[in-house]
N, C-alpha and C positions, 0 to 999 in steps of 0.2 A: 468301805473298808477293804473291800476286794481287790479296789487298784489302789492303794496305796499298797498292799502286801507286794503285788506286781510289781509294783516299782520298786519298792525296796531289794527284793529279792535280784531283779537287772542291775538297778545302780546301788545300790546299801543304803538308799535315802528314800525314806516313804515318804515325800512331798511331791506333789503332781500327780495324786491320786486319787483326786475328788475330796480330801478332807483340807478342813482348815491347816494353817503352817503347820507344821510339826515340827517345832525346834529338835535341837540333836540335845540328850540328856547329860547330865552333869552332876556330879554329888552333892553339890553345892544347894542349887534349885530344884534339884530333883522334879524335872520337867518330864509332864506324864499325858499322854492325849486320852481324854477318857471318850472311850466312845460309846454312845447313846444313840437318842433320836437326832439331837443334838450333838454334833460330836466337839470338844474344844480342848485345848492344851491349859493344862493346870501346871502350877508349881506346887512341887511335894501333899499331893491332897491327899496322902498317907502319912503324914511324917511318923508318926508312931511305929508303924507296921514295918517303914522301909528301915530304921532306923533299929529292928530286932537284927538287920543283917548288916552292918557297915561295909562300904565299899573303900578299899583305899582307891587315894584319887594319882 
């Protein structure tokens, strides 16, 4: 998690930071990297929760 933070923080893109892709998010998919032991990118594995707050797109 620590170099992705890194990276994102240099480029605005946490990819190439030891975790799996990490798509760019969208309201649409609501694409979310959950991290764990395990780390992997989900779509909307909130939808409920995210959906108390709408984003316009």
């Amino acid at each position: 998690m620590a170099g992705a933070l890194l990276q994102f923080m240099k480029t605005g893109n946490p990819n190439e930071g030891g975790l799996p892709p990490w798509p760019r998010y969208t309201p649409k998919k609501g694409e979310t990297m959950v991290l764990d032991d395990v780390s992997e990118a989900k779509n909307d594995p909130d939808r409920e929760g995210r959906n108390l707050f709408p984003v316009k797109e």
